[in-house]
C-alpha positions as CSV (number, residue, x, y, z in Angstrom):
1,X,-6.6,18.7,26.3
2,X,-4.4,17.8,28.8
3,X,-4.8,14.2,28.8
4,X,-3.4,14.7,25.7
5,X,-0.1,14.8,26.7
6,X,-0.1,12.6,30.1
7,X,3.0,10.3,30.1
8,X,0.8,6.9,29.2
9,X,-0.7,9.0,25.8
10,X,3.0,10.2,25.0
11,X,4.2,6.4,25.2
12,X,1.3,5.4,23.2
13,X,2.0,8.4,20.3
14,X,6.3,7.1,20.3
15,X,4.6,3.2,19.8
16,X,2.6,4.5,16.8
17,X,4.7,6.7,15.2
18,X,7.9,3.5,15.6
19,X,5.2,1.5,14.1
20,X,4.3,4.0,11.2
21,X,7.9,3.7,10.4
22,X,8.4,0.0,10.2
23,X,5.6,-0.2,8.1
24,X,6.3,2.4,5.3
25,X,9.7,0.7,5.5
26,X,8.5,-3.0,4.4
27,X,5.4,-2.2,2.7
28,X,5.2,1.1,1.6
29,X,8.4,2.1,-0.3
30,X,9.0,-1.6,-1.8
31,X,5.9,-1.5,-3.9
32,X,6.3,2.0,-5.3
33,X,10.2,2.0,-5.8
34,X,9.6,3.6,-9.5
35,X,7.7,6.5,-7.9
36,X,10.9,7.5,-5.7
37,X,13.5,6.7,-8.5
38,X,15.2,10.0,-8.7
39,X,13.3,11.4,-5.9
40,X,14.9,10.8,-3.0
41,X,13.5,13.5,-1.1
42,X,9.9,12.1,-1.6
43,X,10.9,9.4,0.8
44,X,11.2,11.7,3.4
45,X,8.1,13.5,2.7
46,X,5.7,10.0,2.2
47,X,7.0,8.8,5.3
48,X,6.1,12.0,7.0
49,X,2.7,11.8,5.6
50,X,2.1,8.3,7.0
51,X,3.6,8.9,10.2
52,X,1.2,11.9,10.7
53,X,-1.7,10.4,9.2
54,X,-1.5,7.1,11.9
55,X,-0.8,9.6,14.6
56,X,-4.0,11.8,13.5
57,X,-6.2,8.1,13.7
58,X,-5.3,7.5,17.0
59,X,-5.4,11.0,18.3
60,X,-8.8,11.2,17.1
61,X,-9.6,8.0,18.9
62,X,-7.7,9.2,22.3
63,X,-10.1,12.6,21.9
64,X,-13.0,10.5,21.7
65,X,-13.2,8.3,24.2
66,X,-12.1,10.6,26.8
67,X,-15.0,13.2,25.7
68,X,-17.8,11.0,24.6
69,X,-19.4,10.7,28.5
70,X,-21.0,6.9,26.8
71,X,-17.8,5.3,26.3
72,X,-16.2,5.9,29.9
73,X,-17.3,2.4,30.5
74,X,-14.6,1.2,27.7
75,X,-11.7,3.8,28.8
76,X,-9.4,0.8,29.0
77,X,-10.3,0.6,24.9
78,X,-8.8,3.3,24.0
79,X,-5.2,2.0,23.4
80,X,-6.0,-1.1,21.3
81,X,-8.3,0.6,19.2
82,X,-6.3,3.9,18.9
83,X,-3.4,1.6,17.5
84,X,-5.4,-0.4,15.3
85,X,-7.3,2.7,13.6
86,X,-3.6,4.7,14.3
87,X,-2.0,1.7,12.1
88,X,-5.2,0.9,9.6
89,X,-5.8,5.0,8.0
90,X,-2.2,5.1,6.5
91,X,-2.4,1.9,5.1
92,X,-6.1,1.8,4.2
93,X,-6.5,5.5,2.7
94,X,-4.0,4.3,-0.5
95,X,-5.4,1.0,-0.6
96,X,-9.2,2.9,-1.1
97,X,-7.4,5.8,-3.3
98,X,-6.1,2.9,-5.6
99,X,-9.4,1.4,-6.1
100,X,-11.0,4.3,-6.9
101,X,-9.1,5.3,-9.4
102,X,-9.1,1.9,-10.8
103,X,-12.9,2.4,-10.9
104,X,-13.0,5.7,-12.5
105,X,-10.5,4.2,-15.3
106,X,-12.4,1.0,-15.8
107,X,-15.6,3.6,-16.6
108,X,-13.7,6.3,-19.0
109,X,-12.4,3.4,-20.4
110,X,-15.6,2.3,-21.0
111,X,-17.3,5.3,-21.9
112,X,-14.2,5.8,-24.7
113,X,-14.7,2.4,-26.5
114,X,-18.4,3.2,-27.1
């Protein structure tokens, strides 16, 4: 636990989370601008969301290669692949969300012309 907050892992958490920032800002809010018309407190609060959901990926990462005893070998790993998967959850859990429901329509709508 308290690797979790060595200087190197609290450097790596501030790179995420200024990452998670810049990319709600260009991707994020542009494509759902009618969602937050008159809601301008939901800005705050979906940006809060995807900052904590990156920072959750790459803490889960961080926790696993230091406590899995086969991965030692790839230590060094850790940071690449904790920003990747860091960057990837808040950006791929919508993108999956979207297609399900997209699915589920496609089928009541299916189910509704017979």
């Amino acid at each position: 636990m308290n690797e979790l907050f060595a200087v190197d892992e609290l450097i790596m958490m501030a790179v995420i989370l200024f990452s998670s920032f810049w990319i709600f800002l260009f991707n994020y809010r542009t494509d759902n601008k009618d969602k937050y018309e008159g809601n301008k407190w939901l800005i705050g609060l979906d940006l809060l969301i995807n900052m904590g959901m990156s920072l959750t990926g790459y803490l889960l990462i961080s926790i696993v290669f230091n406590n899995v005893p086969q991965l030692a070998p790839y230590i060094s790993y850790r940071y690449p692949v904790g920003f990747l998967f860091g960057l990837t959850s808040n950006v791929s859990i919508p993108i999956v969300l979207k297609w399900f429901q997209q699915q589920i329509t496609k089928k009541l709508n299916t189910i509704g012309k017979k």
